[in-house]
N, C-alpha and C positions, 0 to 999 in steps of 0.2 A: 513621704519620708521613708527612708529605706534605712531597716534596722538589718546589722550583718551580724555583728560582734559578740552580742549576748548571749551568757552561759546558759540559757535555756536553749538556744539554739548550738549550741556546739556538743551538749549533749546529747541532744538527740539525733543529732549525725553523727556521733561516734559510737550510739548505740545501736544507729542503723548499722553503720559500718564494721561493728564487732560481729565476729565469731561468736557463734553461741557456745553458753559452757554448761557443760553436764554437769546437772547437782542431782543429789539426793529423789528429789519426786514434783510433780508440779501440787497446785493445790489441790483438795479434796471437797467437794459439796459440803462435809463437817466445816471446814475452813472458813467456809462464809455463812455459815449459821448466821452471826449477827447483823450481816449484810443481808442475808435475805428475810430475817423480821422486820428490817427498818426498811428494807423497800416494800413489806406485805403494807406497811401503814401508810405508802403515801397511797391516796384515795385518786392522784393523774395516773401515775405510775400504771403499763401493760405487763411490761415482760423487760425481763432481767434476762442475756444472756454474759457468762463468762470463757474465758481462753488464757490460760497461761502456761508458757512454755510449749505454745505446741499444740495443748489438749483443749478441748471442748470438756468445761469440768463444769458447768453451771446453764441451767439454761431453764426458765420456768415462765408463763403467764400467771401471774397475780390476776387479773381480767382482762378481758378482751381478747382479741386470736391466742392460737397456739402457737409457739416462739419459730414452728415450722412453715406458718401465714404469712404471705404478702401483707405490708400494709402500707401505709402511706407515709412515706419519709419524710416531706414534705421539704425544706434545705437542705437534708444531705444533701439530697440531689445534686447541687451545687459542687459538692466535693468530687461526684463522682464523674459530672460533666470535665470538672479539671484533670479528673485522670483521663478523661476519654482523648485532652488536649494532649494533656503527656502522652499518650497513645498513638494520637497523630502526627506528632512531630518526630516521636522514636519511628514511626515510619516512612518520612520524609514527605506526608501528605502537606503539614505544615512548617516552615520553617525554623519555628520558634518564638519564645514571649515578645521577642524583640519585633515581630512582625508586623508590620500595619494595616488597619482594614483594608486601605488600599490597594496593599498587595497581596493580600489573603483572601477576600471575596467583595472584591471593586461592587460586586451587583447588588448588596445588601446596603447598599450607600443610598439614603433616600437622596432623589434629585432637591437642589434649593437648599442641601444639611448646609450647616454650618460646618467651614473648611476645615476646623478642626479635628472634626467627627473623622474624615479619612486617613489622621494620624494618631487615633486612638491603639495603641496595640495590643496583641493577645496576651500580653504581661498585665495593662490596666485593666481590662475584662477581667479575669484572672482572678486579680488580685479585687476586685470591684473598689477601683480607682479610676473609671473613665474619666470621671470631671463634670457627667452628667446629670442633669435634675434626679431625684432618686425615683424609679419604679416600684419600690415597696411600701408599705408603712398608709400614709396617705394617699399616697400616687398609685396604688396596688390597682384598684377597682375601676379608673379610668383608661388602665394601662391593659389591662384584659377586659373594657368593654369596645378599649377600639377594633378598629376594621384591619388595623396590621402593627403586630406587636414589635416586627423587629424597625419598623417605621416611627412608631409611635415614643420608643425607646432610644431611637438616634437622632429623634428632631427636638428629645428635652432641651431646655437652655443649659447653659453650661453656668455650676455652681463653683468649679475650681475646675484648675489646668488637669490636662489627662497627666496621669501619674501623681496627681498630688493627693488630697486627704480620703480615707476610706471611707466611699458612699453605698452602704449594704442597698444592692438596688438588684431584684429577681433579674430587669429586663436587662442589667448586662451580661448575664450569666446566658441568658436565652437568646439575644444575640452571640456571646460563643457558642453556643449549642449549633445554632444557623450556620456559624460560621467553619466548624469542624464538618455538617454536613453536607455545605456548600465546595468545598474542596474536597471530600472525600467523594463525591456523588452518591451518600446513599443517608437515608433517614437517621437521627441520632437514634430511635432504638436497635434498628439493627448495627450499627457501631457497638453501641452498649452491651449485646447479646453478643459478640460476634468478639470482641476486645476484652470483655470483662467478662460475661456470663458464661461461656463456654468455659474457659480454666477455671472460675472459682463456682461454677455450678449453681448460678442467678440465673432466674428466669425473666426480669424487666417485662410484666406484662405491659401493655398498651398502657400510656396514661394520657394525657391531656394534650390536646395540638392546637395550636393557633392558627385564625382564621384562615391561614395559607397553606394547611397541615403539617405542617413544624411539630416535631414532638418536643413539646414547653423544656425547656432549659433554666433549669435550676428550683423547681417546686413539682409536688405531685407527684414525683416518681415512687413504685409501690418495689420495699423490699421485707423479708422475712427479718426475722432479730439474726438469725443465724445464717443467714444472707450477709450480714450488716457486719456481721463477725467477723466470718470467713474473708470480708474487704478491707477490714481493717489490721487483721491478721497478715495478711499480704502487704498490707503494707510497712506491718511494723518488722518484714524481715525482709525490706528492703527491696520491694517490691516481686518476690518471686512468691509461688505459691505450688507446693508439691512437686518441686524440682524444677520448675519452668518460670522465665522472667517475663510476666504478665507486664510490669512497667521498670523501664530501670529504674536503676537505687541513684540515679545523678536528678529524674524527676520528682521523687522524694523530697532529695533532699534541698533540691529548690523550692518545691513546694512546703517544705518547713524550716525554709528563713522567713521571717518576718519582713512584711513589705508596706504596715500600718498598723494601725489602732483601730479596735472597734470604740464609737464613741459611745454604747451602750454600756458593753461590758466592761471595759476597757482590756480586754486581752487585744494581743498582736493575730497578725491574718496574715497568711502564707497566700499558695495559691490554691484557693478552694477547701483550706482547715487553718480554723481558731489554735492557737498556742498560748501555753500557757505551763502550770506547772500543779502536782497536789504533794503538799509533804515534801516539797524542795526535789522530787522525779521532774523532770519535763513531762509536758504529754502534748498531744496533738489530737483534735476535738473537732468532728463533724457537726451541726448542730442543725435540728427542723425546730418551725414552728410546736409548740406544742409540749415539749422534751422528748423530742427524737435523736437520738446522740450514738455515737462512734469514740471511745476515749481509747487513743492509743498512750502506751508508756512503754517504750521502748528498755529503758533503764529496768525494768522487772520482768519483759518478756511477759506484757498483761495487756488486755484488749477487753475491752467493756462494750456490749451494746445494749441500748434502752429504748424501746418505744412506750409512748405513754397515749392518751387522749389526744388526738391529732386537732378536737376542734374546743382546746383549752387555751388557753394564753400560757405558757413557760416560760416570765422572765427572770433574768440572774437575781434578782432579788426574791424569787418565786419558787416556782416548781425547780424550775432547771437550776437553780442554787441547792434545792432539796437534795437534784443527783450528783451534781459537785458535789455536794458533802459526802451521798454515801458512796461514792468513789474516793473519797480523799479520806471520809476516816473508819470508812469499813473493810475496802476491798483492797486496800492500798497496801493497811498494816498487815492483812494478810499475807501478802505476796511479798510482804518486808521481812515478816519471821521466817520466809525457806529462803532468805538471800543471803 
């Protein structure tokens, strides 16, 4: 089901789409005093960084690395695999969501799939809507113990038609990872270093590669908090970043229309970011296992990243509810008083 219409989604294409306006000052470390006692108490919680208007005004480890650490994203990743897609296509390596396996990389097609599988397109990947058994969750562990993950991931049976309800599943994300560096000819990290790292100054060391050496798409990728910023910052002004247009503002802003439901959270899912809203702002939300999060809010000119305990559980009723709140009722009202 394809959501277009919704006032969360028209604001925050028109807050991509606005001009920024000079006010007074962004916010000040004093500003989030109360924001950063109530993240010292959650006991998952690593590091807190902030960005509003521009500045890098917050940025602190409660425990675990320095906010200037690599660590392990573990879904962003996901998000950042979708920009590498918007990446590809602004380059005419790929043609578009609309594309089919078929015609974007025939040779990732295992022999005997189900015929289906060759008109899943980089829109249902995408949006992880193939229609495929899910790869995460239960499926996680037999899915990275097989002998070939993008095999193992296109021969699932089919639980709904491609493009219909959203199935959070790692292996479709890591089939487009395959599939971005099967048409480009080169490894999805140097894509990633190469499209993303170079302008916004991410180093994407080595992470995980599948048995084919595939560098895994959509889990495991290691970034700093202030890595994590600096991407989400680029993207909340519409995809440029220090004068240069790392992705257009047209792949933005399709990747934050709503293209489903999470059946967990129940927020909506773009391509490759959770939306949603705090305080009636829209925002757009990378999210890892664990509480690894990216909170854009376009509507305040405010970018939140958090990494927490990567081998805890964070569900919405959980941790990652914990940073929903202090995004929605710490760091929010601040960025409300200079508006």
């Amino acid at each position: 089901m394809t959501l277009t219409r919704r006032p969360v989604l028209a604001a925050l294409l028109a807050a991509v789409a606005a001009p920024a306006i000079l006010r007074a000052r962004a916010l000040a470390e004093a500003d989030l005093a109360p924001a950063a006692a109530r993240a010292s108490e959650l006991g998952q919680l690593h590091a807190l960084a902030v960005a509003h208007r521009g500045e890098t005004i917050y940025a602190r480890a409660f425990r675990g690395p320095a906010p200037e650490r690599p660590v392990n994203v573990k879904s962003v990743s996901k998000t950042i695999v979708a920009a590498l897609a918007g990446a590809a296509i602004d380059r005419g390596i790929l043609e578009g969501p609309g594309q089919t396996l078929a015609s974007a990389a025939p040779s990732l097609i295992p022999q005997g799939a189900d015929p289906r599988v060759a008109r899943i397109t980089l829109g249902d990947l995408l949006s992880l809507r193939a229609g495929l058994e899910r790869t995460s969750g239960p499926g996680y562990g037999p899915w990275v113990q097989s002998s070939n993950w993008v095999r193992h991931a296109l021969t699932r049976p089919f639980v709904d038609a491609p493009g219909g309800r959203m199935l959070y599943s790692t292996g479709s994300t890591h089939v487009l990872g395959a599939v971005i560096a099967e048409a480009a000819g080169r490894d999805l990290r140097a894509l990633a270093r190469a499209w993303l790292g170079e302008p916004l100054d991410i180093a994407f060391p080595p992470w995980t590669r599948d048995p084919q050496g595939r560098f895994m798409g959509g889990n495991n990728m290691a970034m700093s908090p202030l890595e994590m910023l600096r991407f989400g910052e680029m993207a909340r002004q519409g995809g440029r970043w220090q004068g240069a247009q790392v992705l257009p503002q047209s792949w933005l802003e399709a990747s934050w229309t709503p293209r489903g439901r999470s059946p967990f959270s129940g927020d909506a899912y773009g391509y490759g970011w959770f939306l949603s809203e705090a305080r009636g702002h829209p925002l757009a939300y990378a999210r890892g296992y664990g509480g690894q999060a990216i909170y854009v809010i376009p509507e305040l000119e405010l970018t939140v990243a958090v990494t927490s305990d990567p081998d805890r559980p964070a569900r919405s009723q959980g941790h990652f509810g914990d940073l929903n709140a202090l995004v929605a009722d710490e760091i929010v009202p601040a960025a409300e008083r200079l508006a």
